[in-house]
N, C-alpha and C positions, 0 to 999 in steps of 0.2 A: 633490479632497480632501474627505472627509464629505460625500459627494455635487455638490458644486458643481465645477463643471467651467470651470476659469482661462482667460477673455479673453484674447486678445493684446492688447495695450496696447504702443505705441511705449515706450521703456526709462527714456525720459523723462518720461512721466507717471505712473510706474506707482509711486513709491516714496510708505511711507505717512508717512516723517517728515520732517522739514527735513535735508538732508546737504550738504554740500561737494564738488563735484567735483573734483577735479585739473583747474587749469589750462587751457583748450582753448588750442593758439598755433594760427594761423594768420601763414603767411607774406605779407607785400605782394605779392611777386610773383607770387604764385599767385589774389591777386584779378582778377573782371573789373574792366573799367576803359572809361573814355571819351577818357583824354588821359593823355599820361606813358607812360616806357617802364619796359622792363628794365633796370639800369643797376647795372653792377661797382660797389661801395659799398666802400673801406676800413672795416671796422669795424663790417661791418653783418652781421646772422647769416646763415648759408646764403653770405655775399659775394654778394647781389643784393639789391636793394632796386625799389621802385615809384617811378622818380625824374617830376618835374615841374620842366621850365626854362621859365623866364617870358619866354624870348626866343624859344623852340620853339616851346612847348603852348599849347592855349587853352584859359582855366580849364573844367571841367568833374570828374564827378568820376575822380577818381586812383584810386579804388577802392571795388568796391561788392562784399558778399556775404560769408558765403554764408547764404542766406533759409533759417532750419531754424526749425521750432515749439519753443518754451518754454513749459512747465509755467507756473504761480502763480507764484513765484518775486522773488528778487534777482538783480542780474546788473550785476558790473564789469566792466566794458571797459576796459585799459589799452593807448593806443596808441603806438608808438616812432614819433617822427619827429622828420628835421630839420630845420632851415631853411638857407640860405645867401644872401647875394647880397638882401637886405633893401632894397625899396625905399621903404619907408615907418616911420613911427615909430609909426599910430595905428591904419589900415587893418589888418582882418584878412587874416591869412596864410594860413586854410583854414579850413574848419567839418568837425566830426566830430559824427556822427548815428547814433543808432539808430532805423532805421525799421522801422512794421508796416506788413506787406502788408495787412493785413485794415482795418486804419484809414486807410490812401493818406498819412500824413504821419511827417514822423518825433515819434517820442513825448518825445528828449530830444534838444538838440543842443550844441554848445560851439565858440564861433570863439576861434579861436588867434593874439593879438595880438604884438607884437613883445616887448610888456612879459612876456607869459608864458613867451617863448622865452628871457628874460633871465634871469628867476628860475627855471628850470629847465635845470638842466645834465644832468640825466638826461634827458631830450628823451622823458620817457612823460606823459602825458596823459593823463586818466581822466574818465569816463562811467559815473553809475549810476543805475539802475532799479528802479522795485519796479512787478512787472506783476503785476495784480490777477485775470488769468485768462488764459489761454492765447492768444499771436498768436505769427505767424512772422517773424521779425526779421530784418535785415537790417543791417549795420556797413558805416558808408558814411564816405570823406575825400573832404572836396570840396576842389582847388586854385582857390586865386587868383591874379591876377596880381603881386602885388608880393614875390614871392620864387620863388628856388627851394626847392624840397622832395622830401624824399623819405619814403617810407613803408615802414618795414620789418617792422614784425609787429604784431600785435595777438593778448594775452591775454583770454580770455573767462572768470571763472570766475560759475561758477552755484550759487546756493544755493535749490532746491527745496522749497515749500512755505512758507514764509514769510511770514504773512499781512500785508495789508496793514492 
């Protein structure tokens, strides 16, 4: 156009204002994982879930991915999970992370206490970010031992350009 000839640019960097995506889900079951299976869920969407039995599995994480680049950006993470079979009142029940590849740690994280399972009957949990310049992320649940749990989706939504 007027002689400049258009870059390809991933579809994700390329936008000049702040916008709202529509939702990204991502199913539990469809993450990689280290511990926890597939597991039939009354009530869970798709009726499979990323389940963790604390008399099975050995903590590790229940699910990891998927590693894609982000723009500038805002970004909630909201994650469904449940608990069951509580063996503690104090100890956390699992950490939720988001990590960057390019930093080796995760940038924010949130452990999930008995107390928070209490006051939360919607069983969603939320994680948020303001990334000051482009890294590839990664949405990770870690299990521990004093409960069962299971993991069934996680919301992404992204808001583009946002400074910090």
């Amino acid at each position: 156009i007027n002689g400049v000839k258009p870059t390809a640019v991933p579809f994700f960097l390329d936008y000049p204002q702040p916008f709202e995506r529509i939702p990204l889900r991502y199913e539990g079951e469809n993450f990689s994982r280290r511990t926890g299976s597939n597991r039939k869920i009354p009530g869970a969407s798709q009726r499979f879930a990323r389940y963790f039995s604390r008399e099975k599995d050995s903590p590790n994480f229940l699910a990891y991915g998927p590693a894609v680049p982000y723009a500038r950006g805002f970004i909630i993470a909201k994650f469904k999970l449940t608990f069951e079979n509580l063996e503690t009142k104090i100890r956390p029940l699992c950490c939720l992370d988001i990590f960057s590849k390019e930093d080796g740690r995760p940038l924010v994280q949130r452990y999930i206490k008995p107390g928070d399972v209490k006051n939360n009957p919607s069983g969603t949990y939320e994680l948020h970010i303001l990334l000051p310049e482009t890294k590839t992320l990664e949405f990770r649940v870690q299990a521990e031992k004093w409960s069962d749990s299971s993991f069934d989706y996680l919301y992404i939504t992204y808001y583009q350009g946002i400074s910090p």
